[in-house]
N, C-alpha and C positions, 0 to 999 in steps of 0.2 A: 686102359679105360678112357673113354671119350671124356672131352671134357666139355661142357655146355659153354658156349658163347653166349653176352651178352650185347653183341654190336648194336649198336643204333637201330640199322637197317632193320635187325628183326624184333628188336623192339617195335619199329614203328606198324610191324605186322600183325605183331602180338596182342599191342593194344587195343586195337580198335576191335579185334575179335571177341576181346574181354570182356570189352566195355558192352559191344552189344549183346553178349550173353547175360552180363547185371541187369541189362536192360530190360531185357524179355523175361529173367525172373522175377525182375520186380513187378511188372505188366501184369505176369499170371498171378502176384501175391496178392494183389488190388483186384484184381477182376470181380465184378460182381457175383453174387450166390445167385445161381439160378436155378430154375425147376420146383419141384414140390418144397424142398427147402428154404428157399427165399419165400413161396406162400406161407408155410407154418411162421417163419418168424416174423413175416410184416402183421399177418392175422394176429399174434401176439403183441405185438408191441401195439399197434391199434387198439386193440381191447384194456390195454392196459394205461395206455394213453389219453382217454378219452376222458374227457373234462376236463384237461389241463387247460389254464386261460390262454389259449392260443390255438393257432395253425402248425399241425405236426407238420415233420417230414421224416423219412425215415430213409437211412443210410444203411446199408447192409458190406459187410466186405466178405470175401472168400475165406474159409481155414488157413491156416498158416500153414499146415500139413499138407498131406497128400489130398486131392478131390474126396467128396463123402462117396462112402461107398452106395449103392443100389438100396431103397429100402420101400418096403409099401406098407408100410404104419408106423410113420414118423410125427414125434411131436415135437414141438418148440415148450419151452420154461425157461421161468428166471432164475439164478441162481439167488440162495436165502439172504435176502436183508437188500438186494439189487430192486431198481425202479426202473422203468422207464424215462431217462432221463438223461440227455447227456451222453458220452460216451458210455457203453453198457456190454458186457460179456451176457449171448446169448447162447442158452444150451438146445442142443439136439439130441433127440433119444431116438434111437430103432428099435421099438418091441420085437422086433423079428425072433420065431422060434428056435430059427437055427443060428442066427450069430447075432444077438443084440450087441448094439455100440452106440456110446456117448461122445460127442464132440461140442467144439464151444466156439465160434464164430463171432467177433467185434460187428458192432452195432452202434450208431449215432442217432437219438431222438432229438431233432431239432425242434424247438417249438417258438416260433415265429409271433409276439405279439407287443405289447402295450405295457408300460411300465414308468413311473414316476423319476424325475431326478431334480434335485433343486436347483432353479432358477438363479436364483444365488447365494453366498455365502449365510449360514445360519447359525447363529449361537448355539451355545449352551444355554438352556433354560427357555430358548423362544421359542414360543407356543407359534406353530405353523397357520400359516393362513393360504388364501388362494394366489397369491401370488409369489408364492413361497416356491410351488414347483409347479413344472411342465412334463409331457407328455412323452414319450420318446419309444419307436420300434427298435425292435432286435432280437437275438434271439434269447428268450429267457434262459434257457437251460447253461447258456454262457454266464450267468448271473447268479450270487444266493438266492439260495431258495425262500431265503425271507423278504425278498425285494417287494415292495407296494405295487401291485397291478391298479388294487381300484382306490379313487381319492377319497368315498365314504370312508376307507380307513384312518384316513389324517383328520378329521373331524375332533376336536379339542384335543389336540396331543402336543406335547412340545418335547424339544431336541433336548438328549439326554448328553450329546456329545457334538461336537461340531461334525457340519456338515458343509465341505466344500461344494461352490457349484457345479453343478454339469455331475453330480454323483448317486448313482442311486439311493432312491432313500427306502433303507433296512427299519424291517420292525426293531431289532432289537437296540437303535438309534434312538427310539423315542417311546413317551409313554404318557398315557393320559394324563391330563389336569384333574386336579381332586376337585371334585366338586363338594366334596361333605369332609372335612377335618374330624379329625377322631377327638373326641371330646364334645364337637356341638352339640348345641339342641336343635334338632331337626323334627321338620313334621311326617310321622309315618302315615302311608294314605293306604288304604286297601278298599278295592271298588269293585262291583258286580252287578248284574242286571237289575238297574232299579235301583241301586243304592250306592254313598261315598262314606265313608265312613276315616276319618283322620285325630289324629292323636299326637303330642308332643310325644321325643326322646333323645337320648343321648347317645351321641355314635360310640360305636367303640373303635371304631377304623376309618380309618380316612377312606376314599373310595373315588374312581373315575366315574364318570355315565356306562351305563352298562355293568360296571358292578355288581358284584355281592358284596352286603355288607351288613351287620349285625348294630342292634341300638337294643338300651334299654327304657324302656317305657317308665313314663311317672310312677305306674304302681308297682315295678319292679319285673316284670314281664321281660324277656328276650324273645326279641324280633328276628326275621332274617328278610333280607328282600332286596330288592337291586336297585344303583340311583339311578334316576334320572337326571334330565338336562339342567332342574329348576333348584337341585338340593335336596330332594326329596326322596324319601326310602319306599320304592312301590312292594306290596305286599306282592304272593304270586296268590292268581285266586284259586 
């Protein structure tokens, strides 16, 4: 029986044949999806996309498998609880009568926009102002999902936890100022075409602007209505 050599020499033959055969599989694993199936998934992920605060882009890559086979009613879906968003498995279905097939092809939604980070360092307890943060591109989908796009959001809120500079700033970092303490007496206002009509009461909860929050009235009456900026429980009319 032969015995295999490992000389130098033909290593040095061997390898480079290897190499560029890794090469060229890797090449076809990457290659983009093309034809009817790269349409179904972009038209999907677009529809699905749309009104995210930003500029998509959508990356598509090949099956990991063999080519999709031939199919002329092919649909694209997302698999259950999946988004738009970020790296994303997308499905392909063939309703074909004679041999339907499912396959699942990797997918990137980039979405390119606008997003808050702080200026610099910020307490615990410090209620934000405008100079608190600045403005910064990128791509969101690299980011939680609770990051600040618009600054109306920081409008009376303060840091629940420190927030280093240059970091995005997370809803769940911060949270409004109470404008009405649970126990005051506050004025409940409720107003309508032609008329304002206000009354003393006692909150029962503390509450931000934009709030729900519940008081009881002098004569014993329970309210509900939301605060505003001034302290104030607006009725809804």
């Amino acid at each position: 029986m032969e015995k295999i050599s490992c000389r130098p020499h033909r290593l040095k033959l061997v390898l480079p044949a290897l190499a560029a055969g890794l090469s060229a599989a890797m090449c076809v694993a990457a290659a983009p999806l093309a034809g009817d199936a790269r349409a179904a998934v972009d038209r999907l992920l677009q529809a699905q996309a749309a009104g995210l605060p930003g500029k998509v882009a959508i990356r598509v890559e090949a099956p990991a498998s063999d080519p999709l086979p031939a199919c002329d009613a092919l649909e694209a879906f997302l698999p259950r609880g999946a988004a738009a968003w970020g790296r994303v498995s997308v499905g392909l279905r063939c309703h074909s009568e004679l041999k339907p097939w499912t396959r699942y092809v990797l997918a990137h939604v980039a979405v390119e926009g606008r997003y808050l980070v702080a200026a610099r360092n910020i307490d615990t307890g410090q209620a934000l102002s405008a100079g608190d943060f600045t403005v910064r591109d990128g791509d969101l989908s690299a980011l939680p999902r609770s990051v600040v796009t618009d600054a109306a959001e920081l409008q009376g809120v303060v840091a629940t936890n420190r927030i280093a500079a240059g970091a995005p700033l997370r809803r769940e970092l911060m949270r409004g100022v109470a404008v009405i303490q649970q126990g005051q007496t506050i004025k409940v206002v409720a107003e309508g075409p032609g008329y304002v009509v206000s009354t003393e009461a006692r909150a029962m909860t503390s509450a931000s602007a934009g709030a729900a929050v519940r008081a009881r009235t002098v004569d014993g009456r329970m309210v509900s209505g939301v605060a505003d900026g001034e302290g104030q429980i607006r009725l809804p009319q």
